[in-house]
Every structure is written in structure tokens, then in C-alpha cells.
C-alpha positions, -999 to +999 in steps of 0.1 A: +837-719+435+859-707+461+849-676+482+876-654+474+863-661+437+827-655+448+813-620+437+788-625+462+799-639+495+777-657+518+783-634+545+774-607+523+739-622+520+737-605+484+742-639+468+709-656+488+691-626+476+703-627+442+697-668+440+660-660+452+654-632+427+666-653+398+649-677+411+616-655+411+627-642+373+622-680+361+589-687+379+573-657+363+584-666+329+571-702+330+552-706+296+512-709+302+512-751+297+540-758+322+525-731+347+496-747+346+516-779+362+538-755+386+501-738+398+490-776+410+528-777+432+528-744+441+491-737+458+490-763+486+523-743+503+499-713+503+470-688+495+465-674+459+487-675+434+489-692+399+486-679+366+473-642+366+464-617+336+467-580+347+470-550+336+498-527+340+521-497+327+541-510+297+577-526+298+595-509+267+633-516+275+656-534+298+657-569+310+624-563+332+599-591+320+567-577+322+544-546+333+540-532+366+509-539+382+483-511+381+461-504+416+426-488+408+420-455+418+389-439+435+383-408+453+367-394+482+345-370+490+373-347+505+400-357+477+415-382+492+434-411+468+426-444+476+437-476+461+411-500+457+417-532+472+390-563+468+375-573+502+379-607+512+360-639+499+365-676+510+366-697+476+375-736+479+404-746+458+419-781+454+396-799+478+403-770+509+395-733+519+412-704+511+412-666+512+413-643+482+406-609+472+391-600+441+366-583+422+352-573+382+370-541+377+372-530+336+360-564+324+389-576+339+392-597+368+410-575+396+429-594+424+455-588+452+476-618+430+483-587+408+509-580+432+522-615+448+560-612+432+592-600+445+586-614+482+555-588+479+529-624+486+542-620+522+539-585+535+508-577+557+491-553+528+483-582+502+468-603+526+429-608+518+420-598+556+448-573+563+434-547+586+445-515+566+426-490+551+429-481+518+446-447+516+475-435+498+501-423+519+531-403+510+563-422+514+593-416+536+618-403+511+611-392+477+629-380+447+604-349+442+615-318+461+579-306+455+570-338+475+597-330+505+588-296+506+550-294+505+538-324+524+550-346+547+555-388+554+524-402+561+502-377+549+472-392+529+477-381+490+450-358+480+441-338+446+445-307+458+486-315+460+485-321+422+469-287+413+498-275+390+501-307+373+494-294+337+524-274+338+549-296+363+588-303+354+616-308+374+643-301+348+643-339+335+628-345+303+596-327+289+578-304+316+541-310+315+533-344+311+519-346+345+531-347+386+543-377+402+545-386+441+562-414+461+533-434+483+532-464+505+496-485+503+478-507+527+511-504+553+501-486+584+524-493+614+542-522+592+578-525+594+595-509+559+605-548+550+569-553+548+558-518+534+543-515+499+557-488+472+533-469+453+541-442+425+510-418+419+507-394+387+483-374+377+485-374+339+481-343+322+453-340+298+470-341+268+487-372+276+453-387+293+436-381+259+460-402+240+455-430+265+419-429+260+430-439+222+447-475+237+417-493+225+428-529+245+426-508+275+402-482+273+376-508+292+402-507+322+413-471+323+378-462+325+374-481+352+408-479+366+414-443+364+397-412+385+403-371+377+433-385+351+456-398+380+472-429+374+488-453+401+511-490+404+530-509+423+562-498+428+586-526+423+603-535+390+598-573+378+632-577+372+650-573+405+622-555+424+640-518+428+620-492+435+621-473+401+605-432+392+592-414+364+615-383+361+629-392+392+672-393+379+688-373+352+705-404+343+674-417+326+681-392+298+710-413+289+686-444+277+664-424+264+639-426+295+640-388+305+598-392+300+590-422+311+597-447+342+631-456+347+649-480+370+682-473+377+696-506+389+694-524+356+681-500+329+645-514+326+618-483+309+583-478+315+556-465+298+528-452+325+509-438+292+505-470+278+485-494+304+491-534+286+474-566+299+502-595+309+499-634+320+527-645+349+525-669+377+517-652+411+538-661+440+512-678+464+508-663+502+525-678+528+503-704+551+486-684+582+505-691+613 
């Protein structure tokens, strides 16, 4: 292919990204026999990784694969958010020593291979012996003029911000479903390449009641879920944007004013509807 022909030139670097994403897309759908093969190749290059069952909020529409990955929740004494975040355990695998993080959340094993996709396995937050605390932060920019208005960057997220969440709307879809915040996790003085993107919502209680009903998941949202606030990982498994519930009135158009919509590529999420999934976790790089 010539480069006047290429939508991508390599100058552009948009066509190494998009080579690596695709790339990522085809990993993570490997069925469970042959990713049981890729798991032998892929763990000697580095920490974790393999095949993974999680749980997060529901895929419904667009090309996104899968779920994103749900973080724990607990609270502290002053009403502080914090994500929980397994401490680290030396496990030998293959004949040598590594590092991992995780824990029995739910009935469920809980692990920071939940979140080792989208180039996510190399930033400082995921690591099993990252020096960060556990905090939910709020995040630079948001799409929430509450948000830009009543708190500032780097602020830890705390209930009291979510008072009015019963009756909250921002003139996309139905008000009252609950209050949503942009966050960062585990990424205290990290450069933004390396920062990780949290949303936060607190779920009002009519909508929390109906997913106490999800009977696969009740287990895990018990668990999972403090004072009805619900959190994830911020990056869609398709082409890891950075997507928002009510966060564009273009969502209305696909039918995603309620729900959690990625603009790049049309992909819809359900954060009522926690689902378990299987992919193959991207392992960690090798410490330097």
C-alpha cells in the first residue's frame, strides 16, 4: 500500500496504535481452549495475565467485546471512596516467582488482571507493589458541570458530593437514576499516559433495588457495592476511549441517553446490570 493511499500514515503514528489495538481486540477474544495455549507463550514475557473471569457493567451494543471491569468499593470513616485493590502475594508459576494481587471478593476471585487490557498491564496503578493509596480522586476534566463546579482535580471523592443523587439530571435522558463523577485511581504523581480512569455513580435506590434482583450477581454486588455507589474502570474494550453515563446528548441518538455510552465507536453500557466475563489478560511488563 502506498502512503498517499494509507489512511493512517506512519508519521501520523495512528496506524501503530490502531495495529496494536486490533491486535489487543484478537487476544481478548481467543476462545478458552486456544487461550489456554496463548497463557503458556504469553506469561514468561511477564507478570499476571491469562485467562480471567470478572465481573463488570454489561456490554448491550456496539462492537465493544465485553464488560467493563468493576473495582470494589468501600468507605471510610469520614466518607471517603476508596477502590479496593488486593495487596500483594508472591505465588510461583511455571517453575519461577511472580507478583500478583488478589483476593475472595463476592465468591469471586478479585484481581488486578481485571484490568490488564488496553496498554492498562503497564501503568504504575496495576502493579501488585505500586505505592499508591487507594483513594478515588476526581479527574482533571469532566463532562459534569456539577463536577467542575463543586469540587476540584485531585480531590478525594466523598459521599457527601453525591447528596442529591436521588433527584440528579443534566438534561440527557431520565433525571434521577443516580450522580456520576469522573475519577482517576491508584495514580498519584503518575504521568496522564500512565493514569487510570475511573467513572463513580451512586445509583439511586430505585435503580439499586432492581439490581439487587440480578440473581448471578447478587453475591458480587453485595460485596462489591457500598451506600449504592457503583464504580469501573474507565476504558472501553473495544478501542479503550474513555466513555460516560449521561455524559453527550449524542447518546440519545443510539438509544443510550440512560446508560454508558462511548462516543468513538457507539459501544452501550449497562452500569445496572453488573455480568461476569472470561478474556485473556494482558500480562505485566518484566520489572526493570
Amino acid at each position: 500500500m502506498s502512503e498517499e493511499s494509507d489512511k493512517y500514515p506512519e508519521e501520523s503514528g495512528r496506524r501503530r496504535f490502531v495495529k496494536g489495538v486490533v491486535g489487543s481486540a484478537a487476544l481478548a477474544s481467543v476462545g478458552v481452549g486456544s487461550a489456554t495455549l496463548l497463557n503458556v507463550s504469553t506469561e514468561p514475557s511477564g507478570s499476571g495475565g491469562g485467562i480471567t473471569q470478572y465481573f463488570g457493567i454489561e456490554i448491550v451494543d456496539g462492537p465493544a467485546p465485553r464488560g467493563m471491569p468493576q473495582i470494589p468499593i468501600e468507605i471510610d470513616d469520614e466518607g471517603f471512596l476508596q477502590g479496593v485493590f488486593p495487596e500483594a502475594q508472591t505465588v510461583e508459576r511455571q517453575g519461577r516467582e511472580v507478583q500478583v494481587a488478589q483476593t475472595q471478593i463476592g465468591g469471586i476471585t478479585y484481581s488486578a488482571e481485571w484490568f490488564q487490557y488496553c496498554g492498562v498491564q503497564t501503568y504504575p496503578g496495576v502493579r501488585p507493589d505500586s505505592d499508591q493509596d487507594n483513594y478515588f480522586r476526581y479527574a482533571e476534566s469532566s463532562e459534569y458541570e456539577w463536577q467542575t463546579e463543586e469540587v476540584s482535580a485531585g480531590d478525594r471523592v466523598n459521599v457527601s458530593d453525591f447528596e442529591d443523587y436521588e433527584t440528579w439530571g443534566n438534561d440527557i435522558g431520565v433525571a434521577g437514576l443516580g450522580k456520576p463523577a469522573m475519577a482517576t485511581w491508584r495514580s498519584q504523581d503518575v504521568p496522564p499516559s500512565g493514569t487510570l480512569p475511573v467513572q463513580v455513580l451512586r445509583v439511586s435506590p430505585d435503580q439499586f433495588e432492581r439490581m439487587q434482583e440480578n440473581v448471578d450477581a447478587g453475591q458480587w454486588l453485595e460485596a462489591s457495592m457500598q451506600e449504592n455507589f457503583v464504580a469501573w474502570l474507565n476504558k472501553c474494550t473495544h478501542f479503550c476511549c474513555v466513555p460516560a453515563f449521561k455524559g453527550t446528548p449524542q447518546s440519545a441518538k443510539f438509544g443510550a441517553a440512560n446508560d454508558v455510552y462511548c462516543p468513538c465507536h457507539q459501544s452501550v453500557y449497562n452500569p445496572f446490570n453488573p455480568a461476569e466475563y472470561t478474556f485473556v489478560a494482558l500480562p505485566r511488563p518484566e520489572d526493570e
